[in-house]
N, C-alpha and C positions, 0 to 999 in steps of 0.2 A: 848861140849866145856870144857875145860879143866878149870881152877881154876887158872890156872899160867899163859894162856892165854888172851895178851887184849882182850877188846869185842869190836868187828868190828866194830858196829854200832858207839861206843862212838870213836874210833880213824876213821871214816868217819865224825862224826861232827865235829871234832877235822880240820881235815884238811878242810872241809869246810869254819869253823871260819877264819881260818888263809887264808884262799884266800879272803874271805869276808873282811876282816880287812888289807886285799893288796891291795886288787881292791879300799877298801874306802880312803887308804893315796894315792892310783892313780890319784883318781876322787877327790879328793882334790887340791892333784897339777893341777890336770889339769886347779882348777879353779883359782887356786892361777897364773900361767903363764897368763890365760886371764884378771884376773886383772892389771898385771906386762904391759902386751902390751897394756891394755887400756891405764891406767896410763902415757906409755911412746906415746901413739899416741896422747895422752890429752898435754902433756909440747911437743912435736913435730909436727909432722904432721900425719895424718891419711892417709896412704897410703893404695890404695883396697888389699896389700899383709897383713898388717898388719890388718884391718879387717878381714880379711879371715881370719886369724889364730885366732883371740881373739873371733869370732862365732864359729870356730870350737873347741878352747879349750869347752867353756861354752856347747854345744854341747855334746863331750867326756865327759865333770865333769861329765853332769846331767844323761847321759844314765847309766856311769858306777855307780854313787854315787845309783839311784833310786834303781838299780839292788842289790847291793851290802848290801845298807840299807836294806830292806826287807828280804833279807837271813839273814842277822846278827838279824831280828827282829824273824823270824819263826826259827832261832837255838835258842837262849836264851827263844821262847815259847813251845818249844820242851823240854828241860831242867825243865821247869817251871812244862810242864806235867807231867814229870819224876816223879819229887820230890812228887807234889802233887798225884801221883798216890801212890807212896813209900808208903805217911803217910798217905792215908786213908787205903790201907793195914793192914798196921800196927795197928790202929787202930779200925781194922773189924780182924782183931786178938787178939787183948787184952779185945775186945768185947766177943768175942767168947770164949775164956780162960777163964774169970769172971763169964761167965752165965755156966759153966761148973762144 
């Protein structure tokens, strides 16, 4: 790999993040619309079309949100490992440099 080339792996979490963090403002609205038809079947009538939609919003929020959460939790633990592998490196190098 070249020096002037990104490294694949960090623009593969990279886009991962970013779909992670699509899918969460997705699964969001989804639930923010199920509140919206609750709310408007609560001051009107609850119609079985109008339930159907506000089970299947909360439905859609929580499969994509659950899905979604979790990747964005094991990219930022990826990350975390990253870093902490960096600086004990680093620090088993400056070990090693000292006793030298």
């Amino acid at each position: 790999m070249n020096a002037d080339e990104p490294d694949p792996i960090l623009l593969k979490r990279e886009l991962i993040r970013s779909r992670s963090n699509r899918a969460q403002r997705v699964g969001y609205i989804a639930y923010g619309l199920a509140t919206i038809g609750f709310f408007l079947g609560l001051f009107t009538s609850f119609s079985p079309t109008l339930v159907t939609f506000v089970i299947a919003m909360l439905i859609v929020g929580s499969v994509i949100l659950a899905i979604a959460i979790q990747v964005g939790y094991a990219i930022r633990g990826a990350e975390r490992h990253e870093e902490d592998s960096i600086a004990m490196r680093q620090v088993r190098r400056e070990t090693r440099d000292a006793s030298e």
